[in-house]
C-alpha positions in Angstrom: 168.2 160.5 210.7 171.4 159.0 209.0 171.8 158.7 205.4 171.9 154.6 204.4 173.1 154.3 201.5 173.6 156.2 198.0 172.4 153.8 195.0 171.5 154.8 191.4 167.8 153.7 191.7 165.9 152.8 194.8 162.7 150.4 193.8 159.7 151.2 196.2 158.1 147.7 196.2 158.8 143.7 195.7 156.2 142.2 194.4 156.8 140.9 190.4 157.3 144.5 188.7 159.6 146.0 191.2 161.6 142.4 191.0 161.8 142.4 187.2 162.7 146.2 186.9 165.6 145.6 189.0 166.1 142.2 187.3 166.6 144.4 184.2 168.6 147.0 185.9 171.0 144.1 187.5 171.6 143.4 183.4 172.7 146.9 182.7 174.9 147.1 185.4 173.0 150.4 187.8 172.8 149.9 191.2 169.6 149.6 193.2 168.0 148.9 196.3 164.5 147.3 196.7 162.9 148.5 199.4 159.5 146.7 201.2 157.2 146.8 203.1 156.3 143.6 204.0 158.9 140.6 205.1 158.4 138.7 202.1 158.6 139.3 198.3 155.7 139.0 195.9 153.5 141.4 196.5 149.7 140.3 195.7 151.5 137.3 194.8 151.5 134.8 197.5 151.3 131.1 197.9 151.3 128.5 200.5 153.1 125.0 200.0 151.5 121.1 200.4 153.1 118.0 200.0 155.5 120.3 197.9 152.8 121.8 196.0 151.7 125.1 195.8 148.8 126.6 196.9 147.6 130.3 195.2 145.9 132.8 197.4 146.9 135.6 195.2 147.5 135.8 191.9 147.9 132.4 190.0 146.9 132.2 186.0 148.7 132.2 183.1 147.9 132.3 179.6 149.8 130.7 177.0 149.7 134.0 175.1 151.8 135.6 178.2 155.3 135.3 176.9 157.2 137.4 179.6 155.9 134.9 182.0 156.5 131.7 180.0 160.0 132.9 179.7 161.3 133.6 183.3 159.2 130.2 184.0 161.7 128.5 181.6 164.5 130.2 182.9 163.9 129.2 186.4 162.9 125.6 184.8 159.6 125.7 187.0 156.9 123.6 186.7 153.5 124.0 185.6 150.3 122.2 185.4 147.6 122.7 182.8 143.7 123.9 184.2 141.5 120.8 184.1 138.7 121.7 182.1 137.4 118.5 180.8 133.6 117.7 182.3 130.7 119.7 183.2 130.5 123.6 184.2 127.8 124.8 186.9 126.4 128.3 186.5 124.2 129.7 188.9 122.1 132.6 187.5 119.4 134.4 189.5 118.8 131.1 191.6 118.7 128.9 188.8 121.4 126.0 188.5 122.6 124.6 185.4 125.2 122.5 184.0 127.0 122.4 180.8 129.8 120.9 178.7 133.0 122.8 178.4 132.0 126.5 179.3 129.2 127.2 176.4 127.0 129.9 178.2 123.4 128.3 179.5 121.0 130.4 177.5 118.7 130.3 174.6 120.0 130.6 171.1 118.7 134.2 171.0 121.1 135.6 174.1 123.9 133.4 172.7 123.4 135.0 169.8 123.3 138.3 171.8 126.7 137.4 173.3 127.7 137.0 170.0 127.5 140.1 168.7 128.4 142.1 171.7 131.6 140.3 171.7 132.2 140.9 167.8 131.5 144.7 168.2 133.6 144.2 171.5 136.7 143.1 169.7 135.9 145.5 166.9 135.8 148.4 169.0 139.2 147.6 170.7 141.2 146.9 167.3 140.7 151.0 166.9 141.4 152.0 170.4 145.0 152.9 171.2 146.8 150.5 173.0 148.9 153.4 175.1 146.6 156.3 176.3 143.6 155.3 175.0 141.7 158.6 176.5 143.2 160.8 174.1 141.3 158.9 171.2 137.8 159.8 170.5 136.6 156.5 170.8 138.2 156.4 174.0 136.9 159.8 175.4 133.3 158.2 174.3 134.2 155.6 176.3 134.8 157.1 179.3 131.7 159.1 179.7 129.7 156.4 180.3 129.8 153.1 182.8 130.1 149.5 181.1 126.8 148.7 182.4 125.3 151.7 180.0 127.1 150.2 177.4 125.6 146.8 177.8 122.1 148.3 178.8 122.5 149.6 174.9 124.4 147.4 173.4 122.5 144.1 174.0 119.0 143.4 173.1 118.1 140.3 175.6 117.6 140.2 179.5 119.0 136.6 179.4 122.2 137.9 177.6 122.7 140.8 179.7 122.5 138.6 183.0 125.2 136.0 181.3 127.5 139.0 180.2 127.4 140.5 183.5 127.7 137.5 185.7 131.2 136.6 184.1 132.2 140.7 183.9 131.7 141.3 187.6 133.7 138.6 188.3 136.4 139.9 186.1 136.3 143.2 187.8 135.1 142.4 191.3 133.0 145.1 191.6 129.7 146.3 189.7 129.8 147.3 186.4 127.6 150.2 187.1 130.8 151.7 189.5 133.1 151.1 186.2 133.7 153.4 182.8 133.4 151.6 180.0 136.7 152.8 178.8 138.1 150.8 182.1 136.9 147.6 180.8 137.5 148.4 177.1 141.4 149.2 177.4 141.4 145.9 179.8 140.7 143.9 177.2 143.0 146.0 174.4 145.3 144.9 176.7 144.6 141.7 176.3 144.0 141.3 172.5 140.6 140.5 172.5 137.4 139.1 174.4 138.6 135.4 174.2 141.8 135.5 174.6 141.0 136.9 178.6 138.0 135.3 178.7 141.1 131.7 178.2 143.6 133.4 180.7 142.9 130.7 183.5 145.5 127.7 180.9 148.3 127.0 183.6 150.2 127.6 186.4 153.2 127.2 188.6 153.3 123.5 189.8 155.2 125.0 193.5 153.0 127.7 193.1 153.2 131.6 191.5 155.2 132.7 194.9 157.7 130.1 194.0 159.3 132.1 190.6 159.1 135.5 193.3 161.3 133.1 195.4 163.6 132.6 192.6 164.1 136.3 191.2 164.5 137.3 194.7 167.0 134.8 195.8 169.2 136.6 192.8 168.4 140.1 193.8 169.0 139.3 197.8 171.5 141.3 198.2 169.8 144.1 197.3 166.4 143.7 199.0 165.4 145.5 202.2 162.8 143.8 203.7 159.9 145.4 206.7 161.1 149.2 204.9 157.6 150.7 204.6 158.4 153.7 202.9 156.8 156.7 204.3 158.7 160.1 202.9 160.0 161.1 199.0 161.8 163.8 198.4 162.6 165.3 195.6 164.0 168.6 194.2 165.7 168.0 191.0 165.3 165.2 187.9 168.4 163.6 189.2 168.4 163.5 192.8 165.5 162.1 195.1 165.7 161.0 199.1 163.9 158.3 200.1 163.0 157.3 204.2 161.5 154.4 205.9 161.6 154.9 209.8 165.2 156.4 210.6 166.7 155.6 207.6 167.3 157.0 204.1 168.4 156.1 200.8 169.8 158.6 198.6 169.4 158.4 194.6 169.3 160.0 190.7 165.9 157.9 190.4 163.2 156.3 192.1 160.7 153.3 190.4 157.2 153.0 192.4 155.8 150.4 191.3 153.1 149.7 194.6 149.2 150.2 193.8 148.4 153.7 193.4 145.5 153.5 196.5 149.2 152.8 198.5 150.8 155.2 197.2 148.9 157.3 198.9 150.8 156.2 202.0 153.8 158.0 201.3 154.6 161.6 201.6 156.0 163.8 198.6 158.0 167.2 198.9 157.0 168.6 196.6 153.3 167.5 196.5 152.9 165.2 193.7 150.9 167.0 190.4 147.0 167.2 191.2 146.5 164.7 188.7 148.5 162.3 189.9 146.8 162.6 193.8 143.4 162.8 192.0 144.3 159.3 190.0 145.5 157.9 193.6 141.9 159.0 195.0 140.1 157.6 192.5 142.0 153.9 192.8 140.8 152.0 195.8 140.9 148.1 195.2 137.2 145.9 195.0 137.1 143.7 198.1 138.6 140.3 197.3 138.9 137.4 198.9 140.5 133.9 198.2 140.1 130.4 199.7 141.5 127.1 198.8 139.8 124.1 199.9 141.8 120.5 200.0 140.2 117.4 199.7 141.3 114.0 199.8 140.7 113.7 195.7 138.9 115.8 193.3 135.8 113.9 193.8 133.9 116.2 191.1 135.7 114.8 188.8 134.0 111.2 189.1 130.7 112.9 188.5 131.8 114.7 185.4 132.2 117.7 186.5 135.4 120.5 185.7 135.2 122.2 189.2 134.1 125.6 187.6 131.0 127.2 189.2 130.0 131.0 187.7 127.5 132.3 190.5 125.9 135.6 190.3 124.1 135.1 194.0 127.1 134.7 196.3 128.9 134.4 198.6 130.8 132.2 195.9 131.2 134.0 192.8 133.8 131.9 190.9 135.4 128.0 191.5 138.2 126.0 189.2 139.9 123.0 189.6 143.6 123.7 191.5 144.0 120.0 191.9 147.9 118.4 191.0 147.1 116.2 187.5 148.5 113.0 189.9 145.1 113.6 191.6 146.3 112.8 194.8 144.1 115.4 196.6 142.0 117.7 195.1 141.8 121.6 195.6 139.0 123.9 194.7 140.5 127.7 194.4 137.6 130.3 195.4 137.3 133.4 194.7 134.8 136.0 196.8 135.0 139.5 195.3 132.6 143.3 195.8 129.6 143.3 197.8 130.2 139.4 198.8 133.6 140.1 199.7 132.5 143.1 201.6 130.2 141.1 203.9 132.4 138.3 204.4 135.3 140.2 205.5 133.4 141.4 208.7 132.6 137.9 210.1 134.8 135.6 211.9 137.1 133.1 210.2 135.1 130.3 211.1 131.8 131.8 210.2 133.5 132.2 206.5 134.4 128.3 206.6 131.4 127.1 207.5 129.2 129.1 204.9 131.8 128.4 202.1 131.2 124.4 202.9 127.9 124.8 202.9 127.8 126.5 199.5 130.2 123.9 198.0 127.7 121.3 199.3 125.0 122.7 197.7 127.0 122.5 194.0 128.9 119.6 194.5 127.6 117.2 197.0 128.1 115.9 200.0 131.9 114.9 199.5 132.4 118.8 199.7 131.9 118.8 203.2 134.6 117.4 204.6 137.6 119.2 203.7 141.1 117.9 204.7 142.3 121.9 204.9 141.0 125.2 204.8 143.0 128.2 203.5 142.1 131.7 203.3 143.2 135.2 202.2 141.4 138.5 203.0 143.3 141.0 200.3 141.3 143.7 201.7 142.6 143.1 205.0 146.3 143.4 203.7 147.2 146.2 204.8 150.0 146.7 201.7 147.2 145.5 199.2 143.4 146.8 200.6 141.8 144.7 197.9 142.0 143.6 194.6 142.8 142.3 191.7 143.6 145.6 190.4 142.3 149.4 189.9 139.2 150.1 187.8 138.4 153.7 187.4 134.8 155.2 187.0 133.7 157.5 184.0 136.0 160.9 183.8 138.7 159.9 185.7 141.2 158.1 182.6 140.5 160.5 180.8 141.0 163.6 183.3 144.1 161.5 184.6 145.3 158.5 182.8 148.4 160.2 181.7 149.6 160.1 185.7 149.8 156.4 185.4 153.0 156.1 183.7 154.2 160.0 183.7 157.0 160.1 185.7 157.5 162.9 187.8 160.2 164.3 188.2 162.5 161.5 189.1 160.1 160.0 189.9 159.0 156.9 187.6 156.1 154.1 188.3 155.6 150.7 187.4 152.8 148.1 188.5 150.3 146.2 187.0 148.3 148.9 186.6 150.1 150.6 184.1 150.5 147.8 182.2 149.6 148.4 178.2 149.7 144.3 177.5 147.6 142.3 180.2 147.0 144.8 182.7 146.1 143.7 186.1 147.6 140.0 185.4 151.1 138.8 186.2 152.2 139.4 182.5 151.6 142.8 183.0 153.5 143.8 186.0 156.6 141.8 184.4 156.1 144.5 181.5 155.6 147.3 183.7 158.7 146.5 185.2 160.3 146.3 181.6 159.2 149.6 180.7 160.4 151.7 183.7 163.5 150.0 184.3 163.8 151.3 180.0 162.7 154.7 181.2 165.2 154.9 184.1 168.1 153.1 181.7 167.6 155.8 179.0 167.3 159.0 181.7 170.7 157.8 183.5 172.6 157.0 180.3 171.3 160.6 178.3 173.0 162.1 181.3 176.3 160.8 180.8 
């Protein structure tokens, strides 16, 4: 095996943390390479393109409170388009349909008010739980011995509320809450800054689509991007020296940022064997099953009924729809989403099973127009063989606070990025851009206290 190359820092992924760490590293002057795995950049972010549009199957959303985003969208000078909200919402809960204005919840005035104070003492709770490490708190180590579901089982006093909170929660997650601490959930929405600020995440996004900004960082980083470079060894012996190898080549460098899901990182091989905490944390990280489909039509004909395109569905295969259509309302898109057990089951039939049932569902909500769609798009995440699922990690009770530290600790020279170890809007695009802040910090500060 011949050595490649010798850099400063090799980046183990290019999806939008890996890209903005060496962004950040370009700016400070250290050499890098970029290796990945797949042929393209982005990551779990990837879009398709009509009638120069773009067209999410990964991750899409942005909130006007993510500011890392809004400013590489300005410096790009990309596009965006505002989430139509104006008309009716459908929500589907235990087989009953209803529809309502804007996106107040369908139940009686005792589970609203139910939902009312869960989400007070929600955003109370999270103003005293530490933003960084939250399982060394005791509120957080409380937290964490319990599921979320316990915590609503305890926390809420109607049926009605607990069957709204959990409908829009196990969307959110895309898995039960039951599987889920309640420290997961809780330093989720920290992260955030409160219940309604995620609960308003869906504002905007990328008129060419999300994969369209990868496109642009990328296109400034190409000449240091290896593309098809699955990395499968890394070695390390000292702080200051680590060996890298994809196939029959190596890369030679003083650091390393990882910045792939942890369930992937399990892919590669370390010498030495990473901590136990750290494998333990990798174990414990497998993605939900997600799935994502975009239906075209020739105009958003829910909109001439008064409706927003949102359905909330807690009976499947459909858990969650919005409006994706361009604001010239040319054509119209609905962007589904498919996530745990209904994800699970769909994945194991056929492509055109999938269609068909997903027609048939849309029928059922909106009408007959829904049936004949002018395209059909779909991604499988758990099929993604660099992804197995999504939209993120969620860990169940023990395991933060048993191995939360691993997320961010480097080892070694070792250092790791990702959405995951996010502190502000974890598991959203925001956060991987300020994952990728914080290691390419770390790895700044380590090479510079050396000199």
């Amino acid at each position: 095996m011949n050595a490649h190359r010798e850099v400063e820092v090799i980046i183990i992924g290019a999806g939008l943390s890996g890209l903005t760490a060496a962004y950040e590293l370009k700016k400070q002057n250290i050499s890098f390479t970029i290796l990945e795995a797949r042929p393209r950049a982005g990551g779990r972010i990837y879009s398709l393109k009509e009638d120069r549009f773009g067209l999410d199957l990964g991750a899409q959303w942005i909130s006007t409170h993510h500011e890392r985003m809004k400013q590489l969208i300005a410096e790009f000078n990309l596009e965006t388009i505002s989430t139509s909200q104006k008309g009716r919402t459908i929500y589907e809960q235990r087989g009953r349909v209803k529809e309502v204005n804007g996106f107040l919840p369908p139940v009686s005035r005792l589970a609203l008010m139910d939902l009312f104070r869960v989400k007070r003492k929600i955003n109370h709770m999270i103003k005293q739980l530490p933003g960084e490490a939250p399982w060394n708190s005791e509120l957080g180590k409380s937290l964490d011995r319990i599921t979320m579901q316990d915590y609503v089982n305890t926390s809420m006093f109607t049926d009605e509320g607990k069957i709204h909170f959990t409908l829009l929660a196990e969307e959110e997650l895309s898995t039960k809450m039951y599987y889920v601490s309640a420290l997961d959930v809780f330093w989720f929405l920290k992260s955030a800054g409160s219940v309604n600020k995620l609960l308003s995440a869906e504002q905007f996004w990328i008129r060419a689509g999300a994969s369209s900004l990868v496109e642009c960082m990328a296109e400034r980083l190409k000449d240091h991007i290896e593309y098809e470079r699955p990395v499968e060894e890394v070695k390390y012996e000292t702080c200051d020296e680590v060996i890298v190898s994809s196939a029959e080549e190596q890369w030679k460098a003083k650091k390393v940022i990882i910045t792939v899901p942890p369930n992937i990182t399990e892919n590669i091989t370390f010498h030495p064997e990473l901590p136990g905490v750290r494998t333990e944390l990798q174990k414990e990280s497998s993605f939900p099953y997600v799935m994502k489909m975009v239906v075209v039509y020739d105009e958003p004909f829910w909109r001439e009924v008064g409706l927003n395109g949102s359905l909330f569905s807690d009976q499947g295969p459909i858990s969650l729809t919005m409006d994706s259509s361009p604001e010239h309302q040319r054509f119209g898109v609905l962007t589904i989403l498919v996530g745990g057990e209904n994800a699970q089951i769909y994945s194991k039939m056929g492509r055109e099973y999938r269609r068909t049932e997903t027609i048939k569902t849309l029928v059922r909500f909106f009408g007959e127009k829904a049936g004949t769609p002018t395209h059909f798009f779909e991604k499988d995440w758990s099929e993604d063989k660099w992804t197995r699922g999504g939209y993120g990690s969620h860990f169940p009770p023990g395991t933060l606070t048993k191995c939360g530290s691993a997320l961010t600790e480097p080892v070694g020279p070792i250092h790791w990025a990702g959405s995951e170890t996010a502190t502000e809007w974890r598991l959203y695009m925001e956060g991987a851009v300020q994952s990728g802040q914080r290691a390419a910090e770390e790895v700044r500060h380590a090479l510079h206290s050396k000199q």
